[in-house]
DSSP file (Angstrom, degrees, kcal/mol; ACC not computed):
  #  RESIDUE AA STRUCTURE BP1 BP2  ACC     N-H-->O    O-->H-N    N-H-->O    O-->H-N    TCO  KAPPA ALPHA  PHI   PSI    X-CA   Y-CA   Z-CA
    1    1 A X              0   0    0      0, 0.0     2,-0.3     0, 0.0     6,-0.2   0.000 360.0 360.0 360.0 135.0  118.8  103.3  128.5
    2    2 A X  B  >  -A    6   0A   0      4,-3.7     4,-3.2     2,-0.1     9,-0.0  -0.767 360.0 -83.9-102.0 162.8  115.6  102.1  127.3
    3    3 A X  T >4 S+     0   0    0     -2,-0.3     3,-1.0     1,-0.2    -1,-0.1   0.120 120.3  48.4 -47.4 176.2  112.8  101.0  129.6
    4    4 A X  T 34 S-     0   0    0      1,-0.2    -1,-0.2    -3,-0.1     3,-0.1   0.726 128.7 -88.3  79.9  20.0  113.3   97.4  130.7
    5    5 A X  T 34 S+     0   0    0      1,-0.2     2,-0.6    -4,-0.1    -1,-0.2   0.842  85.7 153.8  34.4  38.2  117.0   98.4  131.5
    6    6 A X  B <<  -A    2   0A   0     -4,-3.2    -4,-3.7    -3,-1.0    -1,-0.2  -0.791  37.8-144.5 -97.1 112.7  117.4   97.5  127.9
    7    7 A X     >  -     0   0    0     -2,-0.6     4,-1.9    -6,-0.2     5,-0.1  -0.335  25.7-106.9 -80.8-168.8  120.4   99.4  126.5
    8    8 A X  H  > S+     0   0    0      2,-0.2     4,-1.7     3,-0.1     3,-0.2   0.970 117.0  50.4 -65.2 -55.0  120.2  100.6  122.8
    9    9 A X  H  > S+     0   0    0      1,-0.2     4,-1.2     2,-0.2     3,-0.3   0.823 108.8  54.3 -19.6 -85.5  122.9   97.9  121.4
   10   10 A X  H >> S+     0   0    0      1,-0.2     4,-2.8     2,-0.2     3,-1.2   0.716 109.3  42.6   6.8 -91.7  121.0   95.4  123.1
   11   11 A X  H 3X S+     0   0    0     -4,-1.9     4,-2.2     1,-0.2     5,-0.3   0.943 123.1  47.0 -43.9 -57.9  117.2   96.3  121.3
   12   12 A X  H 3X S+     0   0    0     -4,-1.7     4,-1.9    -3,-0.3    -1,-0.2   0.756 106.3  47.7 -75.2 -14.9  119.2   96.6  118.4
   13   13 A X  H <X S+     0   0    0     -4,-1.2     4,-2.0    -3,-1.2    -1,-0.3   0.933 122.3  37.6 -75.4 -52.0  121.2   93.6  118.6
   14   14 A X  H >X S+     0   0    0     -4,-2.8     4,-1.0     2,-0.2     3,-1.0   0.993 111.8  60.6 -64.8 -68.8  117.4   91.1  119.5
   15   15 A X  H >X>S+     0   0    0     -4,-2.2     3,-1.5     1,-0.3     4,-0.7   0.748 106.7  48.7 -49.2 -64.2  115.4   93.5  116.8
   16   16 A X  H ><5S+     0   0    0     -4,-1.9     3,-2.2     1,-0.3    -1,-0.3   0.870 107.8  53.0 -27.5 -58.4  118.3   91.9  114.3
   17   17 A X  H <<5S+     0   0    0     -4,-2.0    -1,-0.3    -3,-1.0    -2,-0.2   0.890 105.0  52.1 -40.3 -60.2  117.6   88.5  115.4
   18   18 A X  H <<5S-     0   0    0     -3,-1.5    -1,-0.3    -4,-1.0    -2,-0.2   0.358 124.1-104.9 -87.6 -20.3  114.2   88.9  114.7
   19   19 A X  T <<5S+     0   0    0     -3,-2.2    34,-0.7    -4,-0.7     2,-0.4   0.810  74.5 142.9  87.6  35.0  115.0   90.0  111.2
   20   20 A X  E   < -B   52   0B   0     -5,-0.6     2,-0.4    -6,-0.2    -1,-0.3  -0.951  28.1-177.2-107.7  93.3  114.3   93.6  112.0
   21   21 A X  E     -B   51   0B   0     30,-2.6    30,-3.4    -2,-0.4     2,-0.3  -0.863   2.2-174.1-125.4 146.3  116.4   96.7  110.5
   22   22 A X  E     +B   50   0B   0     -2,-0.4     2,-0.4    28,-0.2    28,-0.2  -0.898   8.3 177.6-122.9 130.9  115.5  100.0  111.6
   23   23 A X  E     -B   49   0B   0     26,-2.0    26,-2.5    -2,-0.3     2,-0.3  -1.000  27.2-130.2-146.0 150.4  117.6  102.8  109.7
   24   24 A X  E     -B   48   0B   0     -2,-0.4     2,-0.7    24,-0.2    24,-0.2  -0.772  23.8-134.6 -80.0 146.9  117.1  106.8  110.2
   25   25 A X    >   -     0   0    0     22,-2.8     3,-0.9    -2,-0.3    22,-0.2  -0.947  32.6-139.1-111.7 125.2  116.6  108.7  106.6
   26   26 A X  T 3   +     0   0    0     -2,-0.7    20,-0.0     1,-0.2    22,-0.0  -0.212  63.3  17.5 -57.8 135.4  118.6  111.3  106.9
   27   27 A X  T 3  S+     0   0    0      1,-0.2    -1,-0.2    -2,-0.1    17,-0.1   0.674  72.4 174.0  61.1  13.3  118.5  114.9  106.0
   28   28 A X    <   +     0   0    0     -3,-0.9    -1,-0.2    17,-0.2    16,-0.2  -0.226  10.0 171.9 -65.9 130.0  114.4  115.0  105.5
   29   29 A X        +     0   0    0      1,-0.3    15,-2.1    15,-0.1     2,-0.2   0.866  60.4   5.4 -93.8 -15.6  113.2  118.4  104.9
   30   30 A X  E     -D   43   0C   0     13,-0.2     2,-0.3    14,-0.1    -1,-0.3  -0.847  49.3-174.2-166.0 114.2  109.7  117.9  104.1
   31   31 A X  E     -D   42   0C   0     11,-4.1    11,-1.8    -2,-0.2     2,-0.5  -0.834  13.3-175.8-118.1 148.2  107.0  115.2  103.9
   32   32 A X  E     -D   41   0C   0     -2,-0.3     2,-0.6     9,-0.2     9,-0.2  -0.946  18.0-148.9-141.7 173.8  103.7  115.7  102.6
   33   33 A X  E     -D   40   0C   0      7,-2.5     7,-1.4    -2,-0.5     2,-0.3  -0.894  15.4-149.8-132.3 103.7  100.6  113.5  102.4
   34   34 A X  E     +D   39   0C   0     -2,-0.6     2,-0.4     5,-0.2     5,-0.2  -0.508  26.5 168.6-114.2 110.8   98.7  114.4   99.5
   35   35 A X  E >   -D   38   0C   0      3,-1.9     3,-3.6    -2,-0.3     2,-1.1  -0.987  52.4-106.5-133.8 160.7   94.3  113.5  100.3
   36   36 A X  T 3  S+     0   0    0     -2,-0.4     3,-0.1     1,-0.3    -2,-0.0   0.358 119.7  46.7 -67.4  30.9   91.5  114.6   98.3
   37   37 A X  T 3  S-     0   0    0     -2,-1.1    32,-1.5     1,-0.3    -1,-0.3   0.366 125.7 -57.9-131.5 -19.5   90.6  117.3  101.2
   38   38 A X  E <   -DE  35  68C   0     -3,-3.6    -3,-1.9    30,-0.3     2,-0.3  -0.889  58.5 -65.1 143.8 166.9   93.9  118.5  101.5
   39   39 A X  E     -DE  34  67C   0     28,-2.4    28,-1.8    -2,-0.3     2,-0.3  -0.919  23.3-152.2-108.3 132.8   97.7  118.1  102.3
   40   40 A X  E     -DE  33  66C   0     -7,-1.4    -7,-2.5    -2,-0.3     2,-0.3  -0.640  26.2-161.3 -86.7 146.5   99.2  117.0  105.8
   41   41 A X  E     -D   32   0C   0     24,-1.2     2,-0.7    -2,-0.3    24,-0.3  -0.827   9.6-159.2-151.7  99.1  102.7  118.8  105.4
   42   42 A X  E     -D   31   0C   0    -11,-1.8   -11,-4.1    -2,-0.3     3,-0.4  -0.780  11.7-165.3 -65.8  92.7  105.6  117.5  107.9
   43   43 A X  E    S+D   30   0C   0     -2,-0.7    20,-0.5    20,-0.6   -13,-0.2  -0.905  74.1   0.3 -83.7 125.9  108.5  120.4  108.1
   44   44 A X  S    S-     0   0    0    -15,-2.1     2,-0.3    -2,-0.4    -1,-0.2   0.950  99.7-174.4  78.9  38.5  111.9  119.2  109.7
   45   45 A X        -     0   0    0     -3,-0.4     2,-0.3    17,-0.1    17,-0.2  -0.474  27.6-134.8 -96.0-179.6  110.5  116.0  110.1
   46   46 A X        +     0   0    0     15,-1.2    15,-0.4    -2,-0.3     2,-0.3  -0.537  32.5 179.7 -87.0 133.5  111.9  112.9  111.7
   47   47 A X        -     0   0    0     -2,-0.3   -22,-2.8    13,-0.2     2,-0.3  -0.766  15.2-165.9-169.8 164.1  111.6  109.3  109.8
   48   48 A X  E     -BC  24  59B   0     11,-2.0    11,-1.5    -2,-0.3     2,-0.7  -0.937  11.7-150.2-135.9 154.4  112.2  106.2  110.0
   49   49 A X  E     +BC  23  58B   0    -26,-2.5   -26,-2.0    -2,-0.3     2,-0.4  -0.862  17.4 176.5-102.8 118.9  112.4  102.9  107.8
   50   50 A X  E     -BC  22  57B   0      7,-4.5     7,-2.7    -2,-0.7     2,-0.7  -0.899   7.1-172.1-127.3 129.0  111.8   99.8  109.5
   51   51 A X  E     +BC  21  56B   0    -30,-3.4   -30,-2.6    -2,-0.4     2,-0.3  -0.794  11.8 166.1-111.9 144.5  111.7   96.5  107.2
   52   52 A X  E >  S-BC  20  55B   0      3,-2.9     3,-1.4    -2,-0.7   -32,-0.2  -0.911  76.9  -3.1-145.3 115.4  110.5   93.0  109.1
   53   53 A X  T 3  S-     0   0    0    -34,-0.7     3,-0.1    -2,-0.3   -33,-0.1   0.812 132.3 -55.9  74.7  36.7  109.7   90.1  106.4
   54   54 A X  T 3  S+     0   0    0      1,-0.2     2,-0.4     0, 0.0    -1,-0.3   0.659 108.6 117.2  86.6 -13.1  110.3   92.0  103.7
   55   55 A X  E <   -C   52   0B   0     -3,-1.4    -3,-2.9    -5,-0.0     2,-0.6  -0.858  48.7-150.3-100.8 143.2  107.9   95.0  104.2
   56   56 A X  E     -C   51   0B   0     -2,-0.4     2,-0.4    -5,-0.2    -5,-0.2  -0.938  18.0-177.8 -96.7 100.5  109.3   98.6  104.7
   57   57 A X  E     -C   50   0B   0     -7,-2.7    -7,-4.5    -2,-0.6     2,-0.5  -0.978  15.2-142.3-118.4 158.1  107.1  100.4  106.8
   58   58 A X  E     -C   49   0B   0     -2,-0.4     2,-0.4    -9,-0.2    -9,-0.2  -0.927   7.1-163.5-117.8 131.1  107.9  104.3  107.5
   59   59 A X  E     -C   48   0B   0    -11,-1.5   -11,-2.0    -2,-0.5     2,-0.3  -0.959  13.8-167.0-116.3 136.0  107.2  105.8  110.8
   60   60 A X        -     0   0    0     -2,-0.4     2,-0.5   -13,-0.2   -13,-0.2  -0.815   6.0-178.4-115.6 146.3  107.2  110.1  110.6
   61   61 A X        +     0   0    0    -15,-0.4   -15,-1.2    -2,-0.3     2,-0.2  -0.907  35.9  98.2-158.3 113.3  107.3  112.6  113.8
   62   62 A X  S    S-     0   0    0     -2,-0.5     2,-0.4   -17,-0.2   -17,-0.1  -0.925  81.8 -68.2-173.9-164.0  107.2  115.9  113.5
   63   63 A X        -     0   0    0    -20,-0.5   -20,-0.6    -2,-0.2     2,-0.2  -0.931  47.7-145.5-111.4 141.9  104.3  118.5  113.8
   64   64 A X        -     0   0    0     -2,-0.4     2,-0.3   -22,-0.2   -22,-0.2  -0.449  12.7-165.2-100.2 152.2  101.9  118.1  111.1
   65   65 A X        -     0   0    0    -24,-0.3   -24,-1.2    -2,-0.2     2,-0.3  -0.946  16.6-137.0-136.3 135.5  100.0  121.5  109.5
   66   66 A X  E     -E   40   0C   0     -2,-0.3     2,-0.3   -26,-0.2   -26,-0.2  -0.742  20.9-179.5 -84.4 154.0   96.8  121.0  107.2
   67   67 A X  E     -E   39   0C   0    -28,-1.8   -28,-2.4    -2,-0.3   -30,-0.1  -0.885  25.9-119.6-137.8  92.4   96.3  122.9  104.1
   68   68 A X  E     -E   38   0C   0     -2,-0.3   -30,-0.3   -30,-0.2   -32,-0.0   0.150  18.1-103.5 -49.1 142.2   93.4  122.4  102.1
   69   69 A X        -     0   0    0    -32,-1.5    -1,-0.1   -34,-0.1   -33,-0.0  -0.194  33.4-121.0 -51.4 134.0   92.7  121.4   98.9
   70   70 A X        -     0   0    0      1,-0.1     2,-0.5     3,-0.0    27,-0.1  -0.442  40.6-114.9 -47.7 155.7   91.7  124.3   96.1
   71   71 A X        -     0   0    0     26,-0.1    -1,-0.1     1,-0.1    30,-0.1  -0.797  30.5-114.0 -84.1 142.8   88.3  123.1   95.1
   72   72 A X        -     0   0    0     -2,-0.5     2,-1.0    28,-0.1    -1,-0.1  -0.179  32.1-149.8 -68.2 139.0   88.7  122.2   91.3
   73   73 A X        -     0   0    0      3,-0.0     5,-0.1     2,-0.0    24,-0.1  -0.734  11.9-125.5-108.4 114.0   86.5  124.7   89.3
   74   74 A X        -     0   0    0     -2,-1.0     3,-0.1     1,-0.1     5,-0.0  -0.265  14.5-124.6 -51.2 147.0   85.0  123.5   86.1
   75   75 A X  S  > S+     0   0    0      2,-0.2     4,-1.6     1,-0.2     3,-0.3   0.528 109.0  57.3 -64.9 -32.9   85.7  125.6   82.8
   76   76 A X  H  > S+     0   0    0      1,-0.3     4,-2.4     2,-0.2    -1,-0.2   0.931 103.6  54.5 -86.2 -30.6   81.8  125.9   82.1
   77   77 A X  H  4 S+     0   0    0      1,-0.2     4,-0.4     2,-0.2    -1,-0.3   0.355 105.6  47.6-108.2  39.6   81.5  127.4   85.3
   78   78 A X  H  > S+     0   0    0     -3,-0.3     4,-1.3    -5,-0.1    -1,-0.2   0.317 110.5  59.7 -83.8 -12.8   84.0  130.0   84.7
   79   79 A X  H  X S+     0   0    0     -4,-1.6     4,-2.9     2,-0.2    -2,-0.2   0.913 111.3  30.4 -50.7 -57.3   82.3  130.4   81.9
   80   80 A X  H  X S+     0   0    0     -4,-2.4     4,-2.2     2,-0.2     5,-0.2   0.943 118.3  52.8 -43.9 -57.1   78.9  131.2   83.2
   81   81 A X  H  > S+     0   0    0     -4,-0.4     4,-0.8     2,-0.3     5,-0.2   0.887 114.4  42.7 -96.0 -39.2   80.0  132.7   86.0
   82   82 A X  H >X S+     0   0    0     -4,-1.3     3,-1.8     1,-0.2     4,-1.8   0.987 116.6  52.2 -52.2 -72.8   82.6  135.4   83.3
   83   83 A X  H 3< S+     0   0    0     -4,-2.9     3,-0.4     1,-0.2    -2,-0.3   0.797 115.5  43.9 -53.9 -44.1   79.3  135.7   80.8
   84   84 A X  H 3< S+     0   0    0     -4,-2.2    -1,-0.2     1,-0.2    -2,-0.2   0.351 119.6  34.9 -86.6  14.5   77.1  136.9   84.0
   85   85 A X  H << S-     0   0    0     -3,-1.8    -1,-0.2    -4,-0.8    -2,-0.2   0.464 105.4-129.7-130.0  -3.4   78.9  139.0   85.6
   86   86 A X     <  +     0   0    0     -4,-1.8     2,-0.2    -3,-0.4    -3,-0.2   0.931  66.5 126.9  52.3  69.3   80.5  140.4   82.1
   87   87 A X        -     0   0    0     -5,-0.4    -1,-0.2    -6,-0.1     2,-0.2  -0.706  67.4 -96.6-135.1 163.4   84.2  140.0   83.4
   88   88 A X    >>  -     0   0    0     -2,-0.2     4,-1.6     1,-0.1     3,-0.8  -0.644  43.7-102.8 -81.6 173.8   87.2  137.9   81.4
   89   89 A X  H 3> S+     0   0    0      1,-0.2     4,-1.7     2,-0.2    -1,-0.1   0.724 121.0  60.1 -37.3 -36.1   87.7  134.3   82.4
   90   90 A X  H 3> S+     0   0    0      2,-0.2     4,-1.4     1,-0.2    -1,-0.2   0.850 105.0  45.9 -92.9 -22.6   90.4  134.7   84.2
   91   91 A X  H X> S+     0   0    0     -3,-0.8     3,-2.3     2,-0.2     4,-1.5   0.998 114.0  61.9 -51.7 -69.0   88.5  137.4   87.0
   92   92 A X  H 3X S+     0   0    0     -4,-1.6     4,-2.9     1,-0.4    -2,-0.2   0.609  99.4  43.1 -41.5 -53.0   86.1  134.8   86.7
   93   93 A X  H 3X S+     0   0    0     -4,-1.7     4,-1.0     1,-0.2    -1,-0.4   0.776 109.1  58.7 -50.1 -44.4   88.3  132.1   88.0
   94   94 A X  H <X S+     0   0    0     -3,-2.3     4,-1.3    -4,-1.4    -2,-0.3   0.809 107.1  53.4 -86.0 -38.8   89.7  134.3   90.9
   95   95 A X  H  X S+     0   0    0     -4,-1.5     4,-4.6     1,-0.2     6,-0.5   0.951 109.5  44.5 -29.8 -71.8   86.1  134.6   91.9
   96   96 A X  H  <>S+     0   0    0     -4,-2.9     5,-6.2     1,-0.2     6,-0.3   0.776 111.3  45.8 -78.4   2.0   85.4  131.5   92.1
   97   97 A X  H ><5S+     0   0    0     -4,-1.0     3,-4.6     3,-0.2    -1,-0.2   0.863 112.3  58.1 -56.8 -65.6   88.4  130.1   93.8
   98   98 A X  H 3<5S+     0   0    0     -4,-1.3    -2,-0.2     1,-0.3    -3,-0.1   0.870 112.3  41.3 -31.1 -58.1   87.8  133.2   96.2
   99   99 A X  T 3<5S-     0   0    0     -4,-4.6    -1,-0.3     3,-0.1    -2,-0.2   0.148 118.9-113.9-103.6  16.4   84.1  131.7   96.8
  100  100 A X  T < 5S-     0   0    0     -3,-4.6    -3,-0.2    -5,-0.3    -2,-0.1   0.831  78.6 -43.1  47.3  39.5   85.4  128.2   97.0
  101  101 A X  S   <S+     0   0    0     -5,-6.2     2,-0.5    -6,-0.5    -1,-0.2   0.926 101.1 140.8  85.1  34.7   83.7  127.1   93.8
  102  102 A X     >  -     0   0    0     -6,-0.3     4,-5.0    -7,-0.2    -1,-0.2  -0.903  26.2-176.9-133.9  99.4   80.1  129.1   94.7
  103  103 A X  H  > S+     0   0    0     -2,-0.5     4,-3.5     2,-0.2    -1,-0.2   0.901  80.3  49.0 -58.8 -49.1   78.9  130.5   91.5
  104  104 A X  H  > S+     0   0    0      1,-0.2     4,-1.8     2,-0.2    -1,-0.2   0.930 114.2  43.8 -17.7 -71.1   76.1  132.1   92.6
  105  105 A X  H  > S+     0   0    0      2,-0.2     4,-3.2     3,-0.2     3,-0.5   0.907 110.4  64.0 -63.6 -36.7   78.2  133.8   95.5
  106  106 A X  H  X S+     0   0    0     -4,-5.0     4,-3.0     1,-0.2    -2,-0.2   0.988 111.0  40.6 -50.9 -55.3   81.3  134.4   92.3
  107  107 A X  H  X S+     0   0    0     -4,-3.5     4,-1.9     2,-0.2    -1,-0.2   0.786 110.4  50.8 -54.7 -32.9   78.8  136.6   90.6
  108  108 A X  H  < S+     0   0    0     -4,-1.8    -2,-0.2    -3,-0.5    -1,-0.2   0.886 116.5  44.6 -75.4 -44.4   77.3  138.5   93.4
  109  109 A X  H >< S+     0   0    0     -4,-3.2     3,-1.7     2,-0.1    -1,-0.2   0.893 112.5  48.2 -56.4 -47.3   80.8  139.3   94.5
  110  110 A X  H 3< S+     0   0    0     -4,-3.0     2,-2.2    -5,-0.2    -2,-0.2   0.949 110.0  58.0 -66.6 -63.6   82.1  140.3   90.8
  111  111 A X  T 3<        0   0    0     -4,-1.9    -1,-0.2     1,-0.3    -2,-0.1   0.183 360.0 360.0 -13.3  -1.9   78.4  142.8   90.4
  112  112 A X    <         0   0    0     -2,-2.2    -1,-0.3    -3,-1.7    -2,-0.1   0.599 360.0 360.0-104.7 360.0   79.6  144.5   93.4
């Protein structure tokens, strides 16, 4: 029973009236939510579709984990940062990933 002594039928039978269909999607393994900071990443999540007037909205429940975004590294400064520390590009890159895109700190680290 849902509160209101409403049994399920019931809610589902009024939300129809109202021009309200609610559907589970089935089988989700994995939702993720893509922002320029990072990805929210839903495992084993829950969702649901409800359309009212033509709109679909999706409601998700499950436990969220964040993962930040790599910072993007510009090509000139794996350049730089490869020509002052006299390493190839590609060291260079793994520096500066490492140092989250802090050239300074990419060099100091490869010089050590």
């Amino acid at each position: 029973m849902l509160p209101g002594n409403i049994n399920p039928r019931q809610m589902k039978a009024m939300m129809k009236k109202l021009g309200m269909n609610v559907e589970q999607i089935e089988d989700v393994q994995s939702i993720v939510i893509k922002t320029p900071k990072g990805n929210w990443i839903f495992d084993s999540a829950e969702v649901s579709a409800m359309t009212m007037q033509g709109q679909t909205t999706y409601q998700v429940t499950g436990n969220p984990r964040f993962e930040e975004a790599a910072p993007e590294i510009p090509a000139e400064d794996v350049t730089m940062v490869a020509a002052q520390a006299n390493v190839p590009e590609e060291k260079a890159r793994e520096a500066l990933v490492a140092c989250r895109g802090d050239i300074a700190e990419a060099i100091m680290k490869l010089a050590q």
